[in-house]
C-alpha positions in Angstrom: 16.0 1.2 0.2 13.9 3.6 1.9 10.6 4.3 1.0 8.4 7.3 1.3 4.8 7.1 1.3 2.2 9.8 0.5 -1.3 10.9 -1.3 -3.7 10.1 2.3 -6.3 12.2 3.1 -10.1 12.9 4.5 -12.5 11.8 1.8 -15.9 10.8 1.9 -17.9 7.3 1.5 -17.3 6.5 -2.2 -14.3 8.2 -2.8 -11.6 7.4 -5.0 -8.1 8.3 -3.7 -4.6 6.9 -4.7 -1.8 6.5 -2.1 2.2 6.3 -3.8 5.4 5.2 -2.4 8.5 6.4 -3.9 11.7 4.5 -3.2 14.9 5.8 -2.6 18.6 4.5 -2.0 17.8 1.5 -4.0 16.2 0.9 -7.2 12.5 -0.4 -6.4 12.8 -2.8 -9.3 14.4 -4.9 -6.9 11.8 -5.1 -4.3 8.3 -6.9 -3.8 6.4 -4.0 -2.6 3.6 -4.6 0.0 1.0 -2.0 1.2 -0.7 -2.4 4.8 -2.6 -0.4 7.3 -3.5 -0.1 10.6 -5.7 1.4 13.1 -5.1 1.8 16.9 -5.1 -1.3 18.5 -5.6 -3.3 15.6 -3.0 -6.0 13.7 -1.3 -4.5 10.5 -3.3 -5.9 8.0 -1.9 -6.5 4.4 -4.0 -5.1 1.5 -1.8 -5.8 -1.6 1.5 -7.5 -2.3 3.0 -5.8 -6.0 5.6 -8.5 -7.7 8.9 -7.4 -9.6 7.2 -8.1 -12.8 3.9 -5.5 -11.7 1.2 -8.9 -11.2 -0.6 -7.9 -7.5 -2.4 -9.6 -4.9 -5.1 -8.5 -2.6 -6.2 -8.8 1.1 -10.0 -9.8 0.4 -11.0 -6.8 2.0 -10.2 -4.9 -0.7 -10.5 -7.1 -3.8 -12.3 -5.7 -6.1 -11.7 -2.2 -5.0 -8.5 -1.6 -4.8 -5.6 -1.5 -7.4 -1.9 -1.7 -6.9 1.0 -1.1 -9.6 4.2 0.3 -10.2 6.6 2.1 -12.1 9.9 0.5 -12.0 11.2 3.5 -14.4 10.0 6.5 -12.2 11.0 4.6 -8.7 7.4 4.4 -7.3 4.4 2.0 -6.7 0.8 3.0 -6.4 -2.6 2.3 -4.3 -5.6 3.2 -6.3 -8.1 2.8 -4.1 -12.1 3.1 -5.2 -15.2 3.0 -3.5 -13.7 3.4 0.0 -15.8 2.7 2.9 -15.4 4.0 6.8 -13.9 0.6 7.4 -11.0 1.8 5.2 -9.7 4.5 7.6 -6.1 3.6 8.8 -2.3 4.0 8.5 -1.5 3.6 5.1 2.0 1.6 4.7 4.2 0.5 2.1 7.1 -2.2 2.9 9.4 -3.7 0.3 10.2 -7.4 0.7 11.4 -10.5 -1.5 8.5 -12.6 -1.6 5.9 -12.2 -3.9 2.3 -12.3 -3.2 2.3 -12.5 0.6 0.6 -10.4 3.1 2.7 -11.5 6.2 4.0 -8.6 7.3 7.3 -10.3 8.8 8.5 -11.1 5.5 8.9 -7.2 4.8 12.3 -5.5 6.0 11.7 -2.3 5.3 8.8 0.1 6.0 7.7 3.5 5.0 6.1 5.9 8.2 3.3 5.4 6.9 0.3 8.4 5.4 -3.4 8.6 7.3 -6.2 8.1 5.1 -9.7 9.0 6.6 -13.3 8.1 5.4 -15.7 9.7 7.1 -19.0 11.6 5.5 
């Protein structure tokens, strides 16, 4: 599978944006897909883990705030983000693994490039 990722952006404190990752070469149906981010000399962090059957889980950083789903049909999984803060600014990734629900990065094979999102007034 490879997976493409896209939607990031400048916004401003309090913004709503939504990141997607469309999937390619293999259904995504098949795949627990994970978002993370990262900023410059910082560990990837994981912010939500999406399960086959669409049930999420959330880095407590973003609980509350952040929303992630997919679309088995149409190939792609979203990252509805609300309410972003400054903290929020990094690499945006999505990764497609096996396991549901975890935000360990080493259990993700394969990984997106990755899309910038920026909040900054």
């Amino acid at each position: 599978v490879q997976l493409v990722e896209s939607g990031g952006g400048l916004v401003q404190p309090g913004d709503s944006l939504t990141l997607a990752c469309a999937a390619s070469g293999s259904t995504v149906r098949n795949y627990v897909i994970g978002w993370f981010r990262q900023t410059p000399g910082r560990e990837r962090e994981g912010v939500a883990s999406v399960c086959l059957g669409g049930r999420a889980y959330y880095g407590d950083s973003v609980k509350g705030r952040f929303t992630a789903s997919r679309d088995n049909a149409k190939g792609t999984v979203s990252l509805q983000m609300t309410s972003l803060e400054p903290e929020d600014t990094a690499v945006y990734y999505c990764a497609a693994g096996s396991t549901c629900g975890v935000l360990d990065r080493a259990q993700y094979s394969t990984w997106g490039q990755g899309t910038q999102v920026t909040v900054s007034s």
